[in-house]
C-alpha positions, 0 to 999 in steps of 0.5 A: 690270456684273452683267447684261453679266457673268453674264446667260444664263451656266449657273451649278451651285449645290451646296447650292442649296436654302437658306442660302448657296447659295440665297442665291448663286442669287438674286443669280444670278437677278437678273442673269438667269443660268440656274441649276442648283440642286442639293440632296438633296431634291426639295421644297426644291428646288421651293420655292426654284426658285419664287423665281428663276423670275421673273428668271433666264433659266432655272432646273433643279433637280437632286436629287442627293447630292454625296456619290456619284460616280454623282449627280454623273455624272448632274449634269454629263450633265445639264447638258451636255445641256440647256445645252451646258456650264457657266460657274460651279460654286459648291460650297455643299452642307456641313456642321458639327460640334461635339465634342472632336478625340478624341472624334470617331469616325473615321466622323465624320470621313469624313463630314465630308470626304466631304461638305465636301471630297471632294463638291466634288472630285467635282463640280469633276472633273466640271464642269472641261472645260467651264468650262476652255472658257468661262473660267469659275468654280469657287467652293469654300465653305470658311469661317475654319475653312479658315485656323484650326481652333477648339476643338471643332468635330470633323473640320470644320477638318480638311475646310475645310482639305484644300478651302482646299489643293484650292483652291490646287492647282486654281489653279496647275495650272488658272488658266493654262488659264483656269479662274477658283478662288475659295476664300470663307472667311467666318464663321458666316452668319447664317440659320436653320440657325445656330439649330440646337442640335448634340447636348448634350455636358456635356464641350463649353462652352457656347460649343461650341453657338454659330455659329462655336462661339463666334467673337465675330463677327457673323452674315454676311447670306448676301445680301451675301455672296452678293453679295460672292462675285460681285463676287469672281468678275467680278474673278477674284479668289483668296481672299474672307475675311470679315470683313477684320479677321480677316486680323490673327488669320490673318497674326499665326498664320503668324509666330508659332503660338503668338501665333495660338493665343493669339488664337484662345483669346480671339477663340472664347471666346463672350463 
């Protein structure tokens, strides 16, 4: 099923130099895909091209800011002209936050959306004649955060949110025309950036420093995901929630807000 499905398929990983989206690209490669890593610093990007070269059937790396128009015209140019077109772009690159709603800066929250939103409408802009061509795949990285929004996490919901709705849309109005829309909706993931400490904020629980700020879940391993998120793609499948028994918190929010705040309280606690 992997190799007759993604083999020799040109694959665009945004964010691709760590984390998930290098996770994503080495389940790629394994499956001898040609992979297209995309990342803001070329170094990172070396490193973990060296990794995939062994088993994927060709491997670019792009250093480019998602967060540019002109990048992302450079990407896309790039790509059509070295392999003819795209099969699966799979929107990574992203970021998080921690501080109170409304102690966030406006300037915060553009940030926050031009890099976890508006980066992926570029590059979806972009990508979109040619996967519409090949029937291919739009995966967008939105996170729980795309279906509720927890204390403390700054302008971070209100992106992963307007992507959760650029999700939709591309699905009613593109999926007739072939393109395949996966919105992934995960907790935090366990790798070595959930270590980072975000600037101390006496104001903020301690919770709030957290992955997921105090989600008490268990990391996600980025391999399974990653795997996961294939497996989704072969199925054309619409949405991947991780993990499953947080659909009870997210179905209970739509019946009753206050039932899903309540829940939401006690589910980020950090305890």
């Amino acid at each position: 099923m992997g190799f007759s499905t993604w083999q020799n398929k040109v694959c665009v990983v945004t964010g691709g130099s760590a984390g998930l989206g290098l996770a994503v690209a080495r389940a790629l490669a394994a499956r001898q895909a040609k992979v297209v890593l995309v990342g803001r610093r070329e170094e990172p990007l070396q490193q973990a091209a060296a990794g995939l070269t062994a088993t994927a059937a060709d491997v670019l790396i792009e250093v480019a800011d998602v967060t540019c128009q002109e990048d992302v015209d450079r990407l896309q140019q790039t790509v059509i002209e070295r392999f003819g077109g795209a099969d699966l772009l799979c929107n990574c690159a992203g970021r998080s936050a921690r501080q109170s709603v409304l102690d966030t800066p406006i300037e915060e929250f553009q940030q926050l959306l031009d890099v976890n939103f508006l980066a992926a409408v570029r590059t979806t802009q972009a990508f979109a004649p040619a996967l519409i061509q090949n029937r291919g795949h739009v995966v967008n990285i939105g996170s729980l955060a795309s279906k509720v929004a927890p204390r403390y996490l700054a302008g971070y919901p209100a992106s992963k949110f307007a992507l959760a709705a650029f999700s939709q849309q591309l699905r009613l109005e593109l999926g007739p025309q072939g393109l395949h829309v996966l919105l992934v909706c995960p907790g935090p993931i366990h790798r070595d950036e959930t270590a980072i400490r975000y600037e101390a904020d006496a104001r903020l629980p301690a919770s709030a420093q957290q992955p997921g700020a105090g989600a008490n879940i268990g990391g996600i391993d980025s391999d399974w995901l990653a795997e996961k998120i294939l497996h989704a793609c072969e199925r054309r499948r619409l949405e991947l929630i991780v993990p499953w028994k947080v659909r009870v918190l997210l179905t209970l929010s739509q019946l009753s807000p206050r039932l899903g705040d309540w829940l939401l309280l006690r589910a980020t606690s950090g305890k």
